[in-house]
ZAKOLTI-926560 format. One record per atom (N, C-alpha, C): x, y, z; residue in three letters. Coordinates in pm, whole numbers, plus 50000, padded with zeros to 5 digits. Atoms other than C-alpha are relative to their C-alpha. Example, Ala and Ser with C-alpha at 12.3 -4.5 7.8 and 13.67 -1.06 7.14 Angstrom:
% residues 2
500894988150000ALA;512304955050780ALA;500905012050000ALA;499184988149994SER;513674989450714SER;499235010950073SER;
//
This chain:
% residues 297
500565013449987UNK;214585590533139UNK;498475001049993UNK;501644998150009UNK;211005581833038UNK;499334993550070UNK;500595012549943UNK;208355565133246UNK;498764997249948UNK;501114999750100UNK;205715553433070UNK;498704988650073UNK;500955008349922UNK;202155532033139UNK;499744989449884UNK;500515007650054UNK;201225499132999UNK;498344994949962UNK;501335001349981UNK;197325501433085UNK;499274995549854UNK;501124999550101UNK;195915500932754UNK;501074989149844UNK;499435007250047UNK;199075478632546UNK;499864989649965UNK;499605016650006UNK;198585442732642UNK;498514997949797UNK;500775004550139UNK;195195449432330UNK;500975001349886UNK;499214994750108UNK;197575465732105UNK;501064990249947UNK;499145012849953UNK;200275441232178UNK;499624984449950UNK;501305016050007UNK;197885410032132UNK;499675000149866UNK;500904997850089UNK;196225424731824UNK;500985000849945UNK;498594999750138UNK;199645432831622UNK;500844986650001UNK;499755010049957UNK;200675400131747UNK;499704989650057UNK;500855007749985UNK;198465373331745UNK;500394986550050UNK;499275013549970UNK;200685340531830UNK;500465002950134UNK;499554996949840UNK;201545360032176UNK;498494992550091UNK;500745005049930UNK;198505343632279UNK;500494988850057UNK;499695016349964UNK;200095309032295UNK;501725002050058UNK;499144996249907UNK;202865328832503UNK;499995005750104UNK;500344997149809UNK;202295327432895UNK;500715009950031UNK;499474989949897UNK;205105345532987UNK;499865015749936UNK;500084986750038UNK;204275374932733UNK;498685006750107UNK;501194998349917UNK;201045375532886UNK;499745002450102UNK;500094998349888UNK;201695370733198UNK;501155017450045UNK;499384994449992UNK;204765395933212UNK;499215015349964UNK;500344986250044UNK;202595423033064UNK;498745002050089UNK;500954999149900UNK;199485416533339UNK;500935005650125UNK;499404997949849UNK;202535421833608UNK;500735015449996UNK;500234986849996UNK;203465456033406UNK;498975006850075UNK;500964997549978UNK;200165465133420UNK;499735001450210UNK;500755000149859UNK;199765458433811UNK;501715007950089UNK;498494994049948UNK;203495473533881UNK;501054987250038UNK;499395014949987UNK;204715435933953UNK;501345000349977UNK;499055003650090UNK;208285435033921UNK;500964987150088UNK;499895016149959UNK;208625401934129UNK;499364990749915UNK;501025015150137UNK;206125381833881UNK;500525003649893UNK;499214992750163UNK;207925406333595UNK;501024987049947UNK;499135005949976UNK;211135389233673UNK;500124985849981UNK;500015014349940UNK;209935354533726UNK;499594998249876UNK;500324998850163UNK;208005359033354UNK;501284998249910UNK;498844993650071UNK;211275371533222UNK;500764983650007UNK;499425009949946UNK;213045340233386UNK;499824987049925UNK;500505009950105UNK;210545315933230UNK;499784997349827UNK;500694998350167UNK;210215331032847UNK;500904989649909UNK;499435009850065UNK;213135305432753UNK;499454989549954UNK;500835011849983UNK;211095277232820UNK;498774997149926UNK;501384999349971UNK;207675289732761UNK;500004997949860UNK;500404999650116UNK;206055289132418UNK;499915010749885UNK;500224982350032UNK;207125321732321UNK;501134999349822UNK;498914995950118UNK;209385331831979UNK;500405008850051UNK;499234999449956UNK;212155341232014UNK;500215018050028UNK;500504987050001UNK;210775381431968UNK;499475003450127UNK;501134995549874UNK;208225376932255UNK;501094998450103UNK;499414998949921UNK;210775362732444UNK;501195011750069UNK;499114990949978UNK;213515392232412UNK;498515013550068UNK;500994992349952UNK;210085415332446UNK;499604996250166UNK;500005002249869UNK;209465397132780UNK;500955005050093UNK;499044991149923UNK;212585407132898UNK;500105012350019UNK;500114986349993UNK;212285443832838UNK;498315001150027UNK;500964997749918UNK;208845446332959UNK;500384995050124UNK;499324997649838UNK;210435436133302UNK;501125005150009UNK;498764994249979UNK;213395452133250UNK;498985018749993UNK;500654986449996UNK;210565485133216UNK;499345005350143UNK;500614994749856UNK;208715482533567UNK;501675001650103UNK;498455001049925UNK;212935479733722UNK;500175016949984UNK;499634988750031UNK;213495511333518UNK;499355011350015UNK;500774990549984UNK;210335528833581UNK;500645006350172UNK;499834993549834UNK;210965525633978UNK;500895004150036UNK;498974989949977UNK;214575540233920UNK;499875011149952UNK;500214986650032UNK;213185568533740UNK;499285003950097UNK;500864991749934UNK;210475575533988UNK;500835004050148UNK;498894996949880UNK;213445572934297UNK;500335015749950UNK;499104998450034UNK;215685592334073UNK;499045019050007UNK;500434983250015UNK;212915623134017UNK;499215005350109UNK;499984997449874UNK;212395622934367UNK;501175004050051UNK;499024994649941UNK;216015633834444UNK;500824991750001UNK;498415007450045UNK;218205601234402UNK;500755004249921UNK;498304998250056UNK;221415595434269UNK;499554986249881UNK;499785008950056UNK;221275579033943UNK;501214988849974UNK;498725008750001UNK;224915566233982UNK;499564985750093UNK;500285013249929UNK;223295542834276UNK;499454993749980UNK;500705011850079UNK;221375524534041UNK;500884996649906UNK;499295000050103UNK;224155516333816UNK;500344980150027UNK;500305024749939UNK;224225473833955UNK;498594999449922UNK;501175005750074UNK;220495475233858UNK;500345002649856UNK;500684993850059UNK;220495492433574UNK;501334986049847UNK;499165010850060UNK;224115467833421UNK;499434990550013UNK;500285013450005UNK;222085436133542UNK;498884999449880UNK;501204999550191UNK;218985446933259UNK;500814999749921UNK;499275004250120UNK;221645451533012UNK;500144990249969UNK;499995011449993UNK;222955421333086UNK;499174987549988UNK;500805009049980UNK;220175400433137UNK;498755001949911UNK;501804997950086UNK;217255416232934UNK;500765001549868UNK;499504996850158UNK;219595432332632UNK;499215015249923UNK;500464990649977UNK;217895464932717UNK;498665001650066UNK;499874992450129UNK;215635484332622UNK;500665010950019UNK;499424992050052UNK;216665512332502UNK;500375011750102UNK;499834988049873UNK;216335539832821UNK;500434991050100UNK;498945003349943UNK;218625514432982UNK;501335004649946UNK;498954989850024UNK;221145524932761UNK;500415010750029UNK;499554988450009UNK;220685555832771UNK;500275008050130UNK;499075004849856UNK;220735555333116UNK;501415003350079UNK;498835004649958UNK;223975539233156UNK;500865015449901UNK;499034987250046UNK;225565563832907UNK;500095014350097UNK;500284987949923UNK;224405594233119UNK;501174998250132UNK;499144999149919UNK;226325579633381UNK;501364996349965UNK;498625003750046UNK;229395566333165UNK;500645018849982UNK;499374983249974UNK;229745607733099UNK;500025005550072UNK;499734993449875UNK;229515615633432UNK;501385000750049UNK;498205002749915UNK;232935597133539UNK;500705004349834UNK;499324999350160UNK;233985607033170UNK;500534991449942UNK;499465013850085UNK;234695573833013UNK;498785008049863UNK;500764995850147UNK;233525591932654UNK;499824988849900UNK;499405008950046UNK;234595563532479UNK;498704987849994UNK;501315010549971UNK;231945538832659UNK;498495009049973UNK;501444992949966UNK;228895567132695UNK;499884998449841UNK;500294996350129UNK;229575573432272UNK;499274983649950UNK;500825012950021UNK;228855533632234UNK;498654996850046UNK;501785000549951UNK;225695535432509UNK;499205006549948UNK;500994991550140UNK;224125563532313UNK;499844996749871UNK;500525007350114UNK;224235544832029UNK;499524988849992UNK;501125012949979UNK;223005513332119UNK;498535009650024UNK;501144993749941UNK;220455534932262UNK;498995001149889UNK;500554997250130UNK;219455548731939UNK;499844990249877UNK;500395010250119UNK;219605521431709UNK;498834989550054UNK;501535011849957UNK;217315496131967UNK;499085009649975UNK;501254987949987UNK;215195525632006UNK;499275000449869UNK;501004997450109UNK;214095526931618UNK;500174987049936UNK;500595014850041UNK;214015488431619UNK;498544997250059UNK;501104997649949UNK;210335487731563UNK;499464983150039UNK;500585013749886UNK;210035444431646UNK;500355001150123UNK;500105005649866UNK;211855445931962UNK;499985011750109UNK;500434979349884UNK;210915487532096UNK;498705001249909UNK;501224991550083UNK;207075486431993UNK;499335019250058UNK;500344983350020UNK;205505522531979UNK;499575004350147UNK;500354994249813UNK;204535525932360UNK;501425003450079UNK;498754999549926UNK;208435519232442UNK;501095007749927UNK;499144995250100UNK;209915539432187UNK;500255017850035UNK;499504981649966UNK;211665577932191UNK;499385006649877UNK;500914990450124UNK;209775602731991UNK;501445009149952UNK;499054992350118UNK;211595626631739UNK;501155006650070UNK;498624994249913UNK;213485650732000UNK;500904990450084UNK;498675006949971UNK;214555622732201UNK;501124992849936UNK;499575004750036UNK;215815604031936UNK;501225008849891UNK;499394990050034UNK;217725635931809UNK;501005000550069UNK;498885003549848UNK;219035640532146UNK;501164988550003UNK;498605012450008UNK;220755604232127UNK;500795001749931UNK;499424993750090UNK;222115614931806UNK;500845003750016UNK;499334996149953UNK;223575642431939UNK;500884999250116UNK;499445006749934UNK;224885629632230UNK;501094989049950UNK;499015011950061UNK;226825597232065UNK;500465008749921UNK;499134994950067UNK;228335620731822UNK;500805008650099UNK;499004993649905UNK;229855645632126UNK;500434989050091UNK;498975011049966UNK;230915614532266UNK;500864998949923UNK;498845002750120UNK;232495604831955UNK;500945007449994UNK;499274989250085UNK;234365633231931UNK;500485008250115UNK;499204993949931UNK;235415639832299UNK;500564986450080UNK;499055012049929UNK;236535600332347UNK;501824996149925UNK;498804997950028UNK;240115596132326UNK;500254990149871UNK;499215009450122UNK;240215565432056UNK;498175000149922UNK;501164998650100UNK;237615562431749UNK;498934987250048UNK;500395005649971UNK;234265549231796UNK;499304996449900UNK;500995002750123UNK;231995536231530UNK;499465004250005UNK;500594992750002UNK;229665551131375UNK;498644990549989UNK;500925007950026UNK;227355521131398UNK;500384989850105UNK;499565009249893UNK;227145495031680UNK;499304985049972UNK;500245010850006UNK;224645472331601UNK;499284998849842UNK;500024996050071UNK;224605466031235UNK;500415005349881UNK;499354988750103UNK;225475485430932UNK;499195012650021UNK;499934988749964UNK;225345523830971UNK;498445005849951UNK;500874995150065UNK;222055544630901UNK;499845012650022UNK;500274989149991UNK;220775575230870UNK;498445007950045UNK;501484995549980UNK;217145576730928UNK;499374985450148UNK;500585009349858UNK;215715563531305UNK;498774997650037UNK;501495000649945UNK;212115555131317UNK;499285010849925UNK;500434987450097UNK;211225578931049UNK;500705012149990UNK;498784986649977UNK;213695607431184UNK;500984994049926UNK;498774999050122UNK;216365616330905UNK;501015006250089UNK;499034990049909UNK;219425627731066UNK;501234996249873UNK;498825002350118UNK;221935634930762UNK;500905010950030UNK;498984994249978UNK;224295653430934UNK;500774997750129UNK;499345014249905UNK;227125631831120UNK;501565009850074UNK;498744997650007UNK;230095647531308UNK;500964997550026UNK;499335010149993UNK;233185630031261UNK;501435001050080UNK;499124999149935UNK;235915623731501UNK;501474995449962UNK;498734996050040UNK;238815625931244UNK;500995002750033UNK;499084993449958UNK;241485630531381UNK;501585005249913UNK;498265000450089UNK;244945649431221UNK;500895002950097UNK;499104994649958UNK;248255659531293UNK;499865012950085UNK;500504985849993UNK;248325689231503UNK;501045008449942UNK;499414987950123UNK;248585719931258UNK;499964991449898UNK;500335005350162UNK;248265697530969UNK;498854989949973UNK;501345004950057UNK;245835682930752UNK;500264985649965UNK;499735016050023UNK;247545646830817UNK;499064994450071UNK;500435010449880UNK;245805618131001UNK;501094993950082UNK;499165013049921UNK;246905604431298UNK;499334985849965UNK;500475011749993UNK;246295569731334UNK;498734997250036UNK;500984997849947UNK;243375573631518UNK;498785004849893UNK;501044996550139UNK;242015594231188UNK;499994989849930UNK;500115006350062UNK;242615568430979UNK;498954989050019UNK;501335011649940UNK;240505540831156UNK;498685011950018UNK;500874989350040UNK;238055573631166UNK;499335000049824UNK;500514995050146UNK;238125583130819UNK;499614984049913UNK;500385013850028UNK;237835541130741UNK;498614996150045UNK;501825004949946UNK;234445536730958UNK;499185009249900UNK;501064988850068UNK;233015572430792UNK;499604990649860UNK;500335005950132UNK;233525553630465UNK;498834986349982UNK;500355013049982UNK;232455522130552UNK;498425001750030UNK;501834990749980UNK;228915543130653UNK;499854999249923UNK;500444995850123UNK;229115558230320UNK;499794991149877UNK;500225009350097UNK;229285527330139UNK;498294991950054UNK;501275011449975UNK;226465510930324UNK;498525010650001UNK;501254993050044UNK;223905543830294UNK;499965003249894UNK;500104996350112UNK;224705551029957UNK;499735016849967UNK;500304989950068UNK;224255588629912UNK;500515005249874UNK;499504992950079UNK;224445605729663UNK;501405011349905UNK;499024989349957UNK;226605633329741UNK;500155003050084UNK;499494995649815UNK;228105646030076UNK;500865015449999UNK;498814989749941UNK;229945679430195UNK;500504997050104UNK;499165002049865UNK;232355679630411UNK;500895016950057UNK;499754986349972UNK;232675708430623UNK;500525000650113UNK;498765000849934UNK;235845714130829UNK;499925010450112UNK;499454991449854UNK;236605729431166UNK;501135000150072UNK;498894998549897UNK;239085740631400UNK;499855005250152UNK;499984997449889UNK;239675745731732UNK;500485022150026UNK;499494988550040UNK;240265785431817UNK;501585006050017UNK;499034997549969UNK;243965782731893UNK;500675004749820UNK;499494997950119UNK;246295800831602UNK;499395012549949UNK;500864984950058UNK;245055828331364UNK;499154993849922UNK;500535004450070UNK;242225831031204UNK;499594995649861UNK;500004999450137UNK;243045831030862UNK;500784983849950UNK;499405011949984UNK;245545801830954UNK;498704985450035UNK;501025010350015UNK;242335781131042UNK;499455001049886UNK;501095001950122UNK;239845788330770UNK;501404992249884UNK;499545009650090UNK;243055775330549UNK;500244981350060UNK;499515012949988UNK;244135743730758UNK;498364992050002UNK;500775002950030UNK;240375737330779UNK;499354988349854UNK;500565001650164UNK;239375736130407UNK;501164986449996UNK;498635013050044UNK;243045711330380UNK;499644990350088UNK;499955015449918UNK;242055689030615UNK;498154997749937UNK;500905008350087UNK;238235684230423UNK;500694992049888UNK;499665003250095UNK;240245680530145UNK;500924986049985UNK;499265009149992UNK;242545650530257UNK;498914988950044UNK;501295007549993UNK;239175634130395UNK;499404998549847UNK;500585005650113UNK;237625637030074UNK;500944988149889UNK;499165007550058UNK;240515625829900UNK;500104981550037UNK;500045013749958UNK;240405593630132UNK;499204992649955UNK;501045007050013UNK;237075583330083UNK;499804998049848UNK;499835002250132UNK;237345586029698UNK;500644985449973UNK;498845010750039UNK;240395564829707UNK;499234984150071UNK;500445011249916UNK;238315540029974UNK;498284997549930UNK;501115000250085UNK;235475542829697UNK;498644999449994UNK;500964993049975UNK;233005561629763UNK;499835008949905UNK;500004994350154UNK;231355572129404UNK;499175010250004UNK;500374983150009UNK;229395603229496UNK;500695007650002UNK;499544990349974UNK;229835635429500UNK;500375009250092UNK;499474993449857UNK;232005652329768UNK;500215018449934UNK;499494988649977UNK;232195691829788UNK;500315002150134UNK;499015003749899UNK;234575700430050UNK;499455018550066UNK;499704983349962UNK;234255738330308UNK;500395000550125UNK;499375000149845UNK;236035751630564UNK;499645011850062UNK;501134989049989UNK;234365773730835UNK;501315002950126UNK;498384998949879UNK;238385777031062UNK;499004996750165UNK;500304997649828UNK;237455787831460UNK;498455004649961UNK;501734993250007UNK;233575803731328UNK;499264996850023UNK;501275007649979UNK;231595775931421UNK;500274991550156UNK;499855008649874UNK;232505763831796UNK;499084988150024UNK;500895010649983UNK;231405730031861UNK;499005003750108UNK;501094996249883UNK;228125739032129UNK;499394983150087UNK;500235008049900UNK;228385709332360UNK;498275001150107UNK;500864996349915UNK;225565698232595UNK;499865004750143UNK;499864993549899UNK;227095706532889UNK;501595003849985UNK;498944996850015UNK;229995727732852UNK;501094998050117UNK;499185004349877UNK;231255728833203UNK;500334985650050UNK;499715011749975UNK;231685693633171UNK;501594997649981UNK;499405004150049UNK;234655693332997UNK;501375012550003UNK;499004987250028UNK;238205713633023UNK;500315003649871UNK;499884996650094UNK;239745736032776UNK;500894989249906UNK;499475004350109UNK;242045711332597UNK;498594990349946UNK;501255005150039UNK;238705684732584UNK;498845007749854UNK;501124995550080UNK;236315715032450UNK;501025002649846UNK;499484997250155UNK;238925721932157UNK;499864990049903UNK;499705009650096UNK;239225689432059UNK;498434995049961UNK;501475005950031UNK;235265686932057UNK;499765013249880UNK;500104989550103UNK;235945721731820UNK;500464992549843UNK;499555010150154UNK;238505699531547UNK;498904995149960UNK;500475011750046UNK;236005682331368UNK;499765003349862UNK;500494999950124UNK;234675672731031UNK;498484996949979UNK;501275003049985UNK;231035677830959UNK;499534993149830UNK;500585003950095UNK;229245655530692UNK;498494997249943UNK;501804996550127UNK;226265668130485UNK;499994984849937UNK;500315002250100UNK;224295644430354UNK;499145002449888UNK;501014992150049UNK;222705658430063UNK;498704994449865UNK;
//
């Protein structure tokens, strides 16, 4: 969690956004940053409906008081709290502000605590997509390159240790590049048969979103590079591997996707490297081993 200072913003703020003048509660809401205010924050936030604001300043009003809420649970929290006991505050900003973005991410941290994967893979991605929305996360409230990596990674080991498929896009159509960070390598929570290179059901609505990416970034070309969990032999993975790229590629062809797919399979050789391993038991970490990785190239 980041905590950050407004001291030197409200010019920056003002100056890239010149009509916030003839918006009180931006104004005011960012004097009550500035002074730690998050009683006048609130009351700003309360009024931006009303006030003379567009409809930008107004969502910005809200997350500038939804930032002094979040600062003073980070500064509890790196004093020795319990981030779970901010989890009322931290749902009423969602709710009520619509982030920003280290509310999400936040909440996800604690959706993988109780292991709801499922919900944390959706909070990490909201996370990451407000996060490199540069109207309503300007550059003071925004995650620099590693954090925005981090989210990345995170919402994809969600993806891929929640029991039903999650999109690969939440708010939106799908992208690949976050605030200038390129991230062209996605890993997909495919699911097959076990021992074969079928889809369950679960893959199918999988291998349908991947596409549904691939139609809306357009690459070029893609690999798709196959894994297994280490149960079986190893010669028996590196083949069911390679057959299960190969029934993915095959899909996305047929679901028309006109680049070029080369397909490889790497069996048990590449263990998925979770961020916290002891999080998760052995049937969990295998199934975070299955996956399908997609180059984009």
């Amino acid at each position: 969690m980041l905590m950050r200072s407004l001291t030197a913003t409200l010019f920056v703020l003002a100056g890239a956004a010149p009509a916030a003048a003839a918006c009180a509660a931006f104004t005011g809401v960012t004097e009550a940053f500035n002074a730690g205010d998050e009683a006048k924050a609130r009351a700003f936030a309360e009024t931006a409906g009303t006030a003379n604001c567009s409809a930008d300043e107004r969502t910005l009003v809200g997350r500038i008081a939804s930032m002094i809420v979040f600062n003073r649970i980070s500064t509890e929290v790196a004093s020795g709290g319990r981030l779970s006991d901010h989890r009322t505050d931290l749902e009423g900003l969602k709710n009520n502000y619509g982030g920003p973005w280290q509310v999400y991410d936040a909440l996800g941290d604690l959706a993988r605590e109780r292991k709801d994967y499922e919900e944390a893979a959706k909070l990490y991605q909201i996370a990451l997509e407000d996060g490199s929305n540069k109207t309503l996360t300007p550059d003071w409230m925004a995650p620099d390159e590693q954090y925005i990596l981090r989210l990345d990674r995170l919402a994809g080991e969600m993806r891929l240790a929640a029991p039903r498929p999650v999109k690969l896009a939440m708010r939106g159509s799908c992208k690949v590049s976050f605030r200038g960070v390129s991230i062209k390598k996605k890993s997909t929570p495919v699911r097959y048969v076990f021992g074969t290179a079928d889809f369950t059901p679960e893959g199918v609505d999988a291998a349908k979103d991947l596409a549904e990416c691939l139609r809306a970034v357009k690459p070029a070309a893609i690999r798709l590079i196959g894994h297994t969990d280490p149960v079986g032999s190893s010669e028996a993975n590196y083949t069911l591997s390679l057959a299960r790229t190969e029934t993915l590629k095959a899909y996305l062809y047929n679901a028309g996707y006109a680049g070029k797919i080369t397909t490889e399979g790497k069996g048990e050789d590449q263990p998925f490297k979770p961020d916290d391993a002891s999080a998760y038991d052995t049937e969990t970490l295998n199934q975070l081993h299955r996956r399908v990785e997609v180059d984009l190239e």
